[in-house]
ZATORVEX-562506 format. One record per residue (C-alpha): x, y negated, z; residue number from 1; residue in three letters. Coordinates in steps of 0.1 Angstrom, whole numbers. Layout:
atom u:X v:Y w:Z tiba:NUM miza:ALA
...
//
This chain:
atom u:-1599 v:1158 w:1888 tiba:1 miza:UNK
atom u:-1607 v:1120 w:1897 tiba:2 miza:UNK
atom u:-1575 v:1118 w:1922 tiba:3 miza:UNK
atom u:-1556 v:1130 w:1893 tiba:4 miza:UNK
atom u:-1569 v:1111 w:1865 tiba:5 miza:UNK
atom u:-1557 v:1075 w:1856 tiba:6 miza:UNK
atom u:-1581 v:1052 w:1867 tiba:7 miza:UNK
atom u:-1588 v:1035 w:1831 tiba:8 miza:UNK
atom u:-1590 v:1071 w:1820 tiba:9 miza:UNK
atom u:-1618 v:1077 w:1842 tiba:10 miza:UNK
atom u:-1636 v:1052 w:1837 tiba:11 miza:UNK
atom u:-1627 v:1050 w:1801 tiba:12 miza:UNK
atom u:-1660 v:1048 w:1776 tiba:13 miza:UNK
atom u:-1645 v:1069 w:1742 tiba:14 miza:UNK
atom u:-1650 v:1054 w:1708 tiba:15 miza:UNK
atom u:-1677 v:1072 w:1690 tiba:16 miza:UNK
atom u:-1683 v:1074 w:1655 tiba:17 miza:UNK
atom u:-1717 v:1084 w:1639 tiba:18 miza:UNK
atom u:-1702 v:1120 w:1626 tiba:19 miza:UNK
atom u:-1699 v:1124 w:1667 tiba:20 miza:UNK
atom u:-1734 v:1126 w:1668 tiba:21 miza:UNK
atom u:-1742 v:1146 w:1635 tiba:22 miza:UNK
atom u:-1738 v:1183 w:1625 tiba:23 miza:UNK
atom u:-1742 v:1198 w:1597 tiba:24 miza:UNK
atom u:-1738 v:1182 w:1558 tiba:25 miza:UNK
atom u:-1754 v:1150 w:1553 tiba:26 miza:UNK
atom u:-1769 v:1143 w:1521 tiba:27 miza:UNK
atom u:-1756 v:1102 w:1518 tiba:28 miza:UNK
atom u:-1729 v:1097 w:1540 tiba:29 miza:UNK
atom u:-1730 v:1057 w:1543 tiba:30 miza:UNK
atom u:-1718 v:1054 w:1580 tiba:31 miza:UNK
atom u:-1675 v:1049 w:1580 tiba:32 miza:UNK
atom u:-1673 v:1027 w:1552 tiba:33 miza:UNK
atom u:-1654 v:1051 w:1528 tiba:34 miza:UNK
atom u:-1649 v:1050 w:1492 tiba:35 miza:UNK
atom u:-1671 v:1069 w:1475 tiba:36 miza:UNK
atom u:-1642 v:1078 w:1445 tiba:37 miza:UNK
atom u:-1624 v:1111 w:1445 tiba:38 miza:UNK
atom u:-1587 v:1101 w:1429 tiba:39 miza:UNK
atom u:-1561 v:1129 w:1438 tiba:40 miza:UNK
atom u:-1583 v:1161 w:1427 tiba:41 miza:UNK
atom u:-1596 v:1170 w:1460 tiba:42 miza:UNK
atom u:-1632 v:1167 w:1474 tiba:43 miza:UNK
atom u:-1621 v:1162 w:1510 tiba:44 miza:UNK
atom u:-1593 v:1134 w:1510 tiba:45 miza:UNK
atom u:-1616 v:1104 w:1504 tiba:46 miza:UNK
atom u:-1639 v:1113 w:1537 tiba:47 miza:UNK
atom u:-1629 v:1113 w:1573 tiba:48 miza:UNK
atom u:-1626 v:1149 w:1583 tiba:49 miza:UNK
atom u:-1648 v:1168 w:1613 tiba:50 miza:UNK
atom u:-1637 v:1144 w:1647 tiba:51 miza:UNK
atom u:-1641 v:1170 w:1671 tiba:52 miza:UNK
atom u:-1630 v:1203 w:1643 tiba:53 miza:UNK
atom u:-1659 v:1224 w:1649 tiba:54 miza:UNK
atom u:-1647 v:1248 w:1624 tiba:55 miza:UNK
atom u:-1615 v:1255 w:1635 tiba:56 miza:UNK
atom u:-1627 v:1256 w:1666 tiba:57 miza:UNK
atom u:-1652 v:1282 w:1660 tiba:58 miza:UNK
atom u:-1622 v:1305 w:1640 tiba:59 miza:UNK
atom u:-1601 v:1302 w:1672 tiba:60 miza:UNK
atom u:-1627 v:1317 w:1695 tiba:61 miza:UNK
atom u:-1640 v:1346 w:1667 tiba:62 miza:UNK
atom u:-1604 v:1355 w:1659 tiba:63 miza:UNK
atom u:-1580 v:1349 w:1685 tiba:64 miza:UNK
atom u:-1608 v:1348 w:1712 tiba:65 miza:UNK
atom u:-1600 v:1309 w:1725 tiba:66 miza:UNK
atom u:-1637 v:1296 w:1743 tiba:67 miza:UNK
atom u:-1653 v:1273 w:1717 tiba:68 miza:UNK
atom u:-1664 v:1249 w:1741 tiba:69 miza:UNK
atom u:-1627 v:1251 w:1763 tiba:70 miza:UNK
atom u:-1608 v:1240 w:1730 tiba:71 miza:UNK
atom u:-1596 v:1210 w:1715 tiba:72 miza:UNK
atom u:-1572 v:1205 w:1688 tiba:73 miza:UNK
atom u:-1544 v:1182 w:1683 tiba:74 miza:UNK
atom u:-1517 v:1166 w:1655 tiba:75 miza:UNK
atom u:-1496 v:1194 w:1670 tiba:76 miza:UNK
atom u:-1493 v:1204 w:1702 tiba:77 miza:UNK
atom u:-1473 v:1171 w:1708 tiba:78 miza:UNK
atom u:-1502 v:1151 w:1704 tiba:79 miza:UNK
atom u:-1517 v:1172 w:1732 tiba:80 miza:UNK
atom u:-1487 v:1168 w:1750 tiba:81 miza:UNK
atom u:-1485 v:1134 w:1748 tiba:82 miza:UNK
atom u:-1523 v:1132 w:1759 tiba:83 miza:UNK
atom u:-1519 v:1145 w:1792 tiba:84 miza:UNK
atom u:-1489 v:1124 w:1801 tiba:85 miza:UNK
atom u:-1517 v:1098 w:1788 tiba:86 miza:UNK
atom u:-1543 v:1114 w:1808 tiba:87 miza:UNK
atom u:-1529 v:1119 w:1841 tiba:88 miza:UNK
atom u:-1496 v:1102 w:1849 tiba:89 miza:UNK
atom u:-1494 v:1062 w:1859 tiba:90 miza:UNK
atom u:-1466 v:1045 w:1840 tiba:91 miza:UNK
atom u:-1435 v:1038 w:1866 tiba:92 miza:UNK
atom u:-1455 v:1061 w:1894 tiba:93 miza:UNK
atom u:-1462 v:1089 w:1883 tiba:94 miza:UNK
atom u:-1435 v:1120 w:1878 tiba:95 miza:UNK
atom u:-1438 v:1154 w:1862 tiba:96 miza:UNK
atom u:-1413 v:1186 w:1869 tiba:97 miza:UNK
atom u:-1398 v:1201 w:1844 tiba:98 miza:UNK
atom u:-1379 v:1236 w:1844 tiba:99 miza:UNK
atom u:-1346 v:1228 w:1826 tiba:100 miza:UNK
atom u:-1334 v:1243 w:1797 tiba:101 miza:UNK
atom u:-1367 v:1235 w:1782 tiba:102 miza:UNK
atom u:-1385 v:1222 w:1751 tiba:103 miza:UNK
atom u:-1367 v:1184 w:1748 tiba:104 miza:UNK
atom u:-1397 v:1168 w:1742 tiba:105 miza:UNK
atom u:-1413 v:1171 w:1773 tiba:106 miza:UNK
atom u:-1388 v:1143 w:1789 tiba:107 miza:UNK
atom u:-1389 v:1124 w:1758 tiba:108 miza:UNK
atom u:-1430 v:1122 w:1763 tiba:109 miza:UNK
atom u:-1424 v:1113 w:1799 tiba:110 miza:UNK
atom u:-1396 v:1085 w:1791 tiba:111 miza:UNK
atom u:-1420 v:1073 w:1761 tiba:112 miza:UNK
atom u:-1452 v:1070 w:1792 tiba:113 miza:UNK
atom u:-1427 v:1053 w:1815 tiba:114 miza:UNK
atom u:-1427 v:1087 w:1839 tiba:115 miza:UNK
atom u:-1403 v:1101 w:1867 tiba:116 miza:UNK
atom u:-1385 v:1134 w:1858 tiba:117 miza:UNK
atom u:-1386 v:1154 w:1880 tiba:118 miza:UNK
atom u:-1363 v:1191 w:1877 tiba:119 miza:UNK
atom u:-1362 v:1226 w:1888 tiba:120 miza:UNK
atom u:-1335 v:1241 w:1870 tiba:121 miza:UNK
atom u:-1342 v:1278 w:1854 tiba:122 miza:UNK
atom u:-1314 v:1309 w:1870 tiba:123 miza:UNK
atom u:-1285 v:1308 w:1850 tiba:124 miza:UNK
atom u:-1303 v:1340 w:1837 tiba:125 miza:UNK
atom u:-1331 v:1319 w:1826 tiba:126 miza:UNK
atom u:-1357 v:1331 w:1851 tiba:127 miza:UNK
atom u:-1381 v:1310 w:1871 tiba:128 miza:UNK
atom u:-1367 v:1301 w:1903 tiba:129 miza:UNK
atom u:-1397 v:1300 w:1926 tiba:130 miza:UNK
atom u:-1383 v:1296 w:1957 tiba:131 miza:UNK
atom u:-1367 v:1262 w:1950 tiba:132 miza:UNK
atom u:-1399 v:1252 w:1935 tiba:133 miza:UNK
atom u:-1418 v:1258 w:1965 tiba:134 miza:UNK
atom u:-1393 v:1236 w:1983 tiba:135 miza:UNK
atom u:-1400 v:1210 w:1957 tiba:136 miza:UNK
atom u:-1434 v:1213 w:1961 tiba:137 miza:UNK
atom u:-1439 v:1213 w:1994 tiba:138 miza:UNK
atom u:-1409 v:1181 w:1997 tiba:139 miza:UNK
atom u:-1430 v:1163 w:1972 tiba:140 miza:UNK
atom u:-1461 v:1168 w:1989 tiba:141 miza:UNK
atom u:-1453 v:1156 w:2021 tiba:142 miza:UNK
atom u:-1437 v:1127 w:2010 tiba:143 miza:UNK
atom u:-1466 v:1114 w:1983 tiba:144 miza:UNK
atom u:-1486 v:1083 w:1986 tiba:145 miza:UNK
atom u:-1506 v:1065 w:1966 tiba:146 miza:UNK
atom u:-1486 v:1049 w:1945 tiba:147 miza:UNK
atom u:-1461 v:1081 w:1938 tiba:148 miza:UNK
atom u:-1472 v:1116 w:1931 tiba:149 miza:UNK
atom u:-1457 v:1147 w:1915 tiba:150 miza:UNK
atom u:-1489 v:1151 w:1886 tiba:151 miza:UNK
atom u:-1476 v:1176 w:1855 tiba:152 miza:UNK
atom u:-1458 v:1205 w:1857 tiba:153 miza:UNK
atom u:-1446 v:1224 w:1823 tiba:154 miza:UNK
atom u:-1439 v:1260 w:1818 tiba:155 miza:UNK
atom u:-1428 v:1266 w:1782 tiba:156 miza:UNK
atom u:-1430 v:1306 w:1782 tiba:157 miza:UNK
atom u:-1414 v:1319 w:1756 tiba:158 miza:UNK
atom u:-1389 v:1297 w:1768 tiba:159 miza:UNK
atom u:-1375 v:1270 w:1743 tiba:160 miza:UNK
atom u:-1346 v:1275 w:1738 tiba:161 miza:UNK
atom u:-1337 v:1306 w:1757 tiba:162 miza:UNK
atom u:-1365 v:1325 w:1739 tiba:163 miza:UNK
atom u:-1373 v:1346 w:1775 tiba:164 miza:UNK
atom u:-1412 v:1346 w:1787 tiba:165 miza:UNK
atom u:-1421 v:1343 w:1822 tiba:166 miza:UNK
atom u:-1445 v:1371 w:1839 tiba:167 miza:UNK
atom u:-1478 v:1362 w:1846 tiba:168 miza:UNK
atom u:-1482 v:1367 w:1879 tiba:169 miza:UNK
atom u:-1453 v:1339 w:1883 tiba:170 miza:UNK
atom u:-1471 v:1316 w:1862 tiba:171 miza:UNK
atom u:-1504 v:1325 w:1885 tiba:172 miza:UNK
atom u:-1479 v:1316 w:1920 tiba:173 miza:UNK
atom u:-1472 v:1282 w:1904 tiba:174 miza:UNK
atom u:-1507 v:1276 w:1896 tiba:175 miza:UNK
atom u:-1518 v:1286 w:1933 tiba:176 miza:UNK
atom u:-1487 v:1263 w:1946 tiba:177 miza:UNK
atom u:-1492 v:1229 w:1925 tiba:178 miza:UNK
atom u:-1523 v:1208 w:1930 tiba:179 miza:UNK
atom u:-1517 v:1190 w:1900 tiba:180 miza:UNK
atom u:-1519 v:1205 w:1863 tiba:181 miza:UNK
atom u:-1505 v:1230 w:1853 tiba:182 miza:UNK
atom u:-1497 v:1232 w:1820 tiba:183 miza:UNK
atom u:-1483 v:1266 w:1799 tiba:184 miza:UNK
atom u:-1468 v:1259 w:1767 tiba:185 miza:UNK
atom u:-1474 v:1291 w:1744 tiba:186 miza:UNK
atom u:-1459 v:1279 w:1712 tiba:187 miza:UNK
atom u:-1446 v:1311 w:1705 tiba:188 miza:UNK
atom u:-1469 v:1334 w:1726 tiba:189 miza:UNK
atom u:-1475 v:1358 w:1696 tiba:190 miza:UNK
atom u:-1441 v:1368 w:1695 tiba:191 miza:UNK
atom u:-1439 v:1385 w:1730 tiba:192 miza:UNK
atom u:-1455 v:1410 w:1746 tiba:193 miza:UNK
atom u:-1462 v:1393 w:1777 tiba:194 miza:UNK
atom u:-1503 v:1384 w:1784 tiba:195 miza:UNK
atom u:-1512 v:1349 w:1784 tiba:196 miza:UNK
atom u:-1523 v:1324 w:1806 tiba:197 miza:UNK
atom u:-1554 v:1319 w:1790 tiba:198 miza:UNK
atom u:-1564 v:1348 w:1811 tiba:199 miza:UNK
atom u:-1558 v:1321 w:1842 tiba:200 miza:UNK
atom u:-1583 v:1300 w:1832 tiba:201 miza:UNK
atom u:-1611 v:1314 w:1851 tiba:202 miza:UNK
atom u:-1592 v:1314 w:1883 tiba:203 miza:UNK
atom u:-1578 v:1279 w:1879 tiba:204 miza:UNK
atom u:-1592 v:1247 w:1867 tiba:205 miza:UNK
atom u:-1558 v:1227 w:1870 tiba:206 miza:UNK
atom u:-1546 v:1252 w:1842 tiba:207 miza:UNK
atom u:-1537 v:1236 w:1803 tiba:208 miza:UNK
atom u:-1525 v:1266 w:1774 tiba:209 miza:UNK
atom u:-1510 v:1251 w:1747 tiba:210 miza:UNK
atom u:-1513 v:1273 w:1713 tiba:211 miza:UNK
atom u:-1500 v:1259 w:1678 tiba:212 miza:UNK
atom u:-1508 v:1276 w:1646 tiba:213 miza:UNK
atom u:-1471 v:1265 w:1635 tiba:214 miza:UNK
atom u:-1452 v:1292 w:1642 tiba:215 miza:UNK
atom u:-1464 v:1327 w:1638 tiba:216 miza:UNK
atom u:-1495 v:1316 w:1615 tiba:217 miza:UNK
atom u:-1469 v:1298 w:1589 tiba:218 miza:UNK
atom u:-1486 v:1262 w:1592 tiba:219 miza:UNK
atom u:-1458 v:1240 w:1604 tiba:220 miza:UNK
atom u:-1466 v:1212 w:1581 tiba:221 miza:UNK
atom u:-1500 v:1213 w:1591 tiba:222 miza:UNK
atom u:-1496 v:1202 w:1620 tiba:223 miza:UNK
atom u:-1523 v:1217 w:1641 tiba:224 miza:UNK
atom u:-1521 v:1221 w:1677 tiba:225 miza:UNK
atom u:-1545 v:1238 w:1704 tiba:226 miza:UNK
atom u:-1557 v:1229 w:1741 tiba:227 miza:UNK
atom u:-1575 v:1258 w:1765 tiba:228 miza:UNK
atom u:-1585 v:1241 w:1794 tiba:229 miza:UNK
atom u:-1616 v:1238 w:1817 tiba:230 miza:UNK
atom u:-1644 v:1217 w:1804 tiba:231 miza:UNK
atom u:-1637 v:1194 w:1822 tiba:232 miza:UNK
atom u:-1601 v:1186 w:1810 tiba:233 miza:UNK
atom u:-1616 v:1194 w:1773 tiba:234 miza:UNK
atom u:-1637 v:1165 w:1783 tiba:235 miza:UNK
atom u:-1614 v:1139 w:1793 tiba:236 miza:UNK
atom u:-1587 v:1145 w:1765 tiba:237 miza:UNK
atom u:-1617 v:1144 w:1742 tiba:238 miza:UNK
atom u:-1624 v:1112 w:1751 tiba:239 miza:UNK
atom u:-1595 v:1097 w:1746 tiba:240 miza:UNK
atom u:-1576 v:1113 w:1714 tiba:241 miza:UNK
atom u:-1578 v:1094 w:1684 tiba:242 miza:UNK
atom u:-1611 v:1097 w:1657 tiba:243 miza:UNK
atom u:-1601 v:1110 w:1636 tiba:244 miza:UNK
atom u:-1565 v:1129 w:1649 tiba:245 miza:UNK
atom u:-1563 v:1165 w:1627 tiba:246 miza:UNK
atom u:-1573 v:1155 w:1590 tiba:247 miza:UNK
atom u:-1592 v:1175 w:1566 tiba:248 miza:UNK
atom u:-1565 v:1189 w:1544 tiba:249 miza:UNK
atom u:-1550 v:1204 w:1580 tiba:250 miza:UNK
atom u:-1583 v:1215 w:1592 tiba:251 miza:UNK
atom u:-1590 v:1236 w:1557 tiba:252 miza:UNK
atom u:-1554 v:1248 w:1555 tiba:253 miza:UNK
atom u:-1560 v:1263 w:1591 tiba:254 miza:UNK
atom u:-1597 v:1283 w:1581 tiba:255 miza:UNK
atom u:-1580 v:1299 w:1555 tiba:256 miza:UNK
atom u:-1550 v:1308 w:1576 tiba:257 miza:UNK
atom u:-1574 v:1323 w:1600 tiba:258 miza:UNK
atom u:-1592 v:1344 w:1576 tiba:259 miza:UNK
atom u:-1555 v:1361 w:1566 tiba:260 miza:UNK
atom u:-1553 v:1375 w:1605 tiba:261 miza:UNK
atom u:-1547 v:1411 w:1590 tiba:262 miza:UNK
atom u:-1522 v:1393 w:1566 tiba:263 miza:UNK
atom u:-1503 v:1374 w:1594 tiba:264 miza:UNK
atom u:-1500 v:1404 w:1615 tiba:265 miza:UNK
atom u:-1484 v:1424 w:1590 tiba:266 miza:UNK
atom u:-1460 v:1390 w:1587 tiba:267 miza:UNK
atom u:-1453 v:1391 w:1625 tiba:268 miza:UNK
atom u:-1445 v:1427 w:1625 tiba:269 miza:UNK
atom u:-1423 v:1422 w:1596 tiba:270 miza:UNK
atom u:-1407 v:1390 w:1620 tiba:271 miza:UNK
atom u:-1402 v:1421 w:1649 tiba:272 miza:UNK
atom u:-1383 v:1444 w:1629 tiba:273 miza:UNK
atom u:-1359 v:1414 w:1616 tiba:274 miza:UNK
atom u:-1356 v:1403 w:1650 tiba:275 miza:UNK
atom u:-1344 v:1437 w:1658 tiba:276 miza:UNK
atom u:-1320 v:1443 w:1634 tiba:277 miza:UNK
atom u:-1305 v:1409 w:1639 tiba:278 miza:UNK
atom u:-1299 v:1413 w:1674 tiba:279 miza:UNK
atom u:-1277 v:1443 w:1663 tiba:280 miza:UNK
atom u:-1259 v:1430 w:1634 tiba:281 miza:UNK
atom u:-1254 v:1396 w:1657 tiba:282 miza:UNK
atom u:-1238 v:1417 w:1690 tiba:283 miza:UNK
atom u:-1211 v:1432 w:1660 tiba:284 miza:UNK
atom u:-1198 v:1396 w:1649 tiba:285 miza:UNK
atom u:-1166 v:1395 w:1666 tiba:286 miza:UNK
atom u:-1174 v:1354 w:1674 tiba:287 miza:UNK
atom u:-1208 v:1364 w:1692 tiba:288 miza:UNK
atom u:-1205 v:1363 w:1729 tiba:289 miza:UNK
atom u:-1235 v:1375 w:1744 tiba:290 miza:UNK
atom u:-1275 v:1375 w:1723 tiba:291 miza:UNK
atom u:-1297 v:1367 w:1754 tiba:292 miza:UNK
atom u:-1331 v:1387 w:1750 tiba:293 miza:UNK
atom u:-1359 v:1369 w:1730 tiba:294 miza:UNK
atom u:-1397 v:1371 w:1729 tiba:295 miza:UNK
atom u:-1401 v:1340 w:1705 tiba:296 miza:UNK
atom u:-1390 v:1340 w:1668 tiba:297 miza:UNK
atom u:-1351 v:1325 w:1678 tiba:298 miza:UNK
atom u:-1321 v:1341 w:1695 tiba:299 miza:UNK
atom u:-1303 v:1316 w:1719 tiba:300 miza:UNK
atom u:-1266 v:1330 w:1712 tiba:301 miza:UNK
atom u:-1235 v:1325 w:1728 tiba:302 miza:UNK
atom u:-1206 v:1320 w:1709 tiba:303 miza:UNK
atom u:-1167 v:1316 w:1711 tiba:304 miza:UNK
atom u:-1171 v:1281 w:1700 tiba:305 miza:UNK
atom u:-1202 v:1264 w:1690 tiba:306 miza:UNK
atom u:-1192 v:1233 w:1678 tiba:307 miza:UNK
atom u:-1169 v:1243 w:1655 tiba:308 miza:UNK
atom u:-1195 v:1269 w:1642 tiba:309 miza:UNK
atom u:-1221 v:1252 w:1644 tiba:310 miza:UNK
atom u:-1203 v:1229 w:1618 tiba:311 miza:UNK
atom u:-1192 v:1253 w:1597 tiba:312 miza:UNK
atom u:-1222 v:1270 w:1588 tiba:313 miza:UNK
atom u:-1232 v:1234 w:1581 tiba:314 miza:UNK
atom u:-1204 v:1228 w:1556 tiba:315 miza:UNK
atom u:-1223 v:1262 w:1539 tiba:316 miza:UNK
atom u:-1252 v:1248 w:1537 tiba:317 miza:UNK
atom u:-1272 v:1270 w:1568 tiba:318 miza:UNK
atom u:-1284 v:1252 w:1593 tiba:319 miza:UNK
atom u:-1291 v:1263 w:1630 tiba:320 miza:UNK
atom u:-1291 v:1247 w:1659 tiba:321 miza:UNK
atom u:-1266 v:1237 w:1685 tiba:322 miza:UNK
atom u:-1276 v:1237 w:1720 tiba:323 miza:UNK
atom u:-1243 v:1232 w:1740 tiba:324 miza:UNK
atom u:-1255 v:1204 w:1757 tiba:325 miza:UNK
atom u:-1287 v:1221 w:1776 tiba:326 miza:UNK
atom u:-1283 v:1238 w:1813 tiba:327 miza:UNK
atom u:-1266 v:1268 w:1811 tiba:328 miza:UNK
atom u:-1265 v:1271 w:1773 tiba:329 miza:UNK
atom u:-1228 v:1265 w:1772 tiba:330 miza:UNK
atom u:-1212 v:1275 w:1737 tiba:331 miza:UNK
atom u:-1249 v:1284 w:1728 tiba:332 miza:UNK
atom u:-1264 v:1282 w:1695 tiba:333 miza:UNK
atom u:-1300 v:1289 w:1688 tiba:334 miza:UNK
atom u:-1310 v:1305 w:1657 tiba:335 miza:UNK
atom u:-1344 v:1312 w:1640 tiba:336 miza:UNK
atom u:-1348 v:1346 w:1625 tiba:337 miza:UNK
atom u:-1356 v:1340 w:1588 tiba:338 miza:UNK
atom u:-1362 v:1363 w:1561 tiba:339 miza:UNK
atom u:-1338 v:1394 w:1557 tiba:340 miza:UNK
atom u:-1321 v:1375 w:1525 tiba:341 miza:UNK
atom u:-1321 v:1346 w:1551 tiba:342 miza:UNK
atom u:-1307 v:1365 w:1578 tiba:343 miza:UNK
atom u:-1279 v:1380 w:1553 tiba:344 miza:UNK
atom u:-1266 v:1352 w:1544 tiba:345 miza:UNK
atom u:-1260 v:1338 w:1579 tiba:346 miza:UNK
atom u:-1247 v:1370 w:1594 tiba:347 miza:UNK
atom u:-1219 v:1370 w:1558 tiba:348 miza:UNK
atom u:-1208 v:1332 w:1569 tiba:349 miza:UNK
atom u:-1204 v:1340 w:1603 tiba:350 miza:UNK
atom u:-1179 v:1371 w:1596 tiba:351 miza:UNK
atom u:-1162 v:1349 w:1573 tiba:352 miza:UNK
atom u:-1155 v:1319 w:1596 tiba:353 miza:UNK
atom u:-1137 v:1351 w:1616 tiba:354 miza:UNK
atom u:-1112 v:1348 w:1589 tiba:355 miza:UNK
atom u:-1113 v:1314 w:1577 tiba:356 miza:UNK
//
């Protein structure tokens, strides 16, 4: 951990405020200079909220069985993201691999740090290729000094935006190969069927899960984002995220989520069965190519012509997104599955631009 750390992050001495050193409710709370005055109807805007989440923290491990004291939560799992470019990766030295087509704002973080992109495409099929990552590996191991080294590596599984997840025993060869973190984006783990890498964490401390509470849990705008790491990663992100990062309104909004777990299952089975049927009624619409298999919430679909689709389904006021541009996604549009009305709708516009 101290070769792979930044040197001002290791040595960095966190900002602490008094609430870091106090559990429970206070009686006076005199110590963050607040105001006192409630103004908007609620009893929690007008005081900082829990810095470290203790709550939320708590729910995760009772109800979805994420370690208490391996946890940490973010503004999103971009703010997490972000962190460990923070963390670990010297600006203009540092690189980080990425497995393109992948979630974009991995190499936006990296360009935002100032750090080298490194790439090891996906198949055309969107599988992992592991024997040219070896090969990178290995290349960028015997070539690394001291002032360059290969320090992130991100496996977004589902994949964003090809939907596919990667098994775990590849995940598990990448974490044996890489001597640098390894981190597993599982945005839309609760979609698939595949087991997560959290189960990892006992064999490998180089090993980050992301989880977010935006996507099957309903809490986009709430922006609340999870790390499962060792302790001692928990530690060093801790110690450098802001106060006061997730605010109270967020944290609350997530407790009550967690307490509807029977209610969000019977949502995300209700999410399977649409998926399902869409992938049918998509493969009959004489402009759908091909609908690549999905284990996330989105189909990545190829089309006859995605810009011109893309833009008409604009001009009716649906909007999905084009993803042309991205390594093999080539006339490939990627589409959320909404709610059956939802789903309706977009499946009647894209018959009609057949005729129009």
């Amino acid at each position: 951990m101290r070769e792979l750390l930044r040197e001002n992050i290791a040595t960095l001495k966190p900002y602490s405020c008094a609430r870091n050193d106090f559990t429970g409710e206070a009686e006076v709370y005199l110590d963050a200079n607040e105001n006192w005055q409630e103004f908007v109807g609620r009893e929690d805007v007008n005081r900082y909220p829990d810095p470290l989440a203790a709550m939320v923290r708590k729910a995760l491990e009772e109800v979805l069985g994420l370690p208490f004291d391996q946890t940490i939560i973010g503004n999103g799992s971009d703010e997490l993201i972000d962190n460990l470019f923070r963390c670990f990766c010297r600006p203009g030295k540092d690189s980080v691999l990425l497995m393109p087509p992948t979630y974009g704002a991995y190499r936006v973080f990296a360009d935002i740090n100032d750090v080298i992109v490194k790439t090891v495409p996906l198949t055309p099929h969107f599988q992992l290729d592991l024997p040219a990552l070896k090969r990178c590996l290995a290349e960028e191991k015997a070539s690394r000094t001291n002032e360059a080294r290969l320090k992130l590596l991100f496996i977004c599984s589902p994949n964003n935006p090809s939907g596919n997840a990667f098994p775990l025993d590849e995940v598990r060869t990448i974490c044996s190969l890489f001597d640098g973190i390894v981190v597993v984006d599982e945005a839309y783990f609760d979609f698939s069927s595949q087991a997560s890498a959290v189960s990892l964490l006992g064999e490998f401390e180089n090993l980050v899960v992301l989880r977010t509470l935006s996507k099957c849990w309903a809490l986009a705008s709430a922006r609340v984002g999870v790390a499962i790491a060792s302790k001692e990663i928990i530690a060093v992100l801790r110690s450098m995220k802001y106060p006061y990062n997730v605010g109270g309104p967020s944290q609350d909004i997530a407790l009550k989520a967690l307490k509807q777990a029977q209610r969000v299952k019977q949502g995300l089975a209700l999410i399977k069965e649409e998926r399902a049927r869409l992938r049918t009624e998509l493969a009959q619409v004489d402009c759908v190519v091909q609908v690549f298999d999905s284990d996330a919430n989105f189909f990545l679909v190829r089309v006859t012509d995605a810009p011109s689709i893309y833009h008409y389904l604009l001009g009716k006021g649906i909007i999905v997104r084009n993803r042309s541009k991205e390594m093999h996604c080539e006339n490939c549009l990627r589409i959320t599955i909404g709610s059956k009305q939802e789903n309706d709708v977009l499946l009647s516009a894209l018959k009609e631009y057949e005729h129009a």
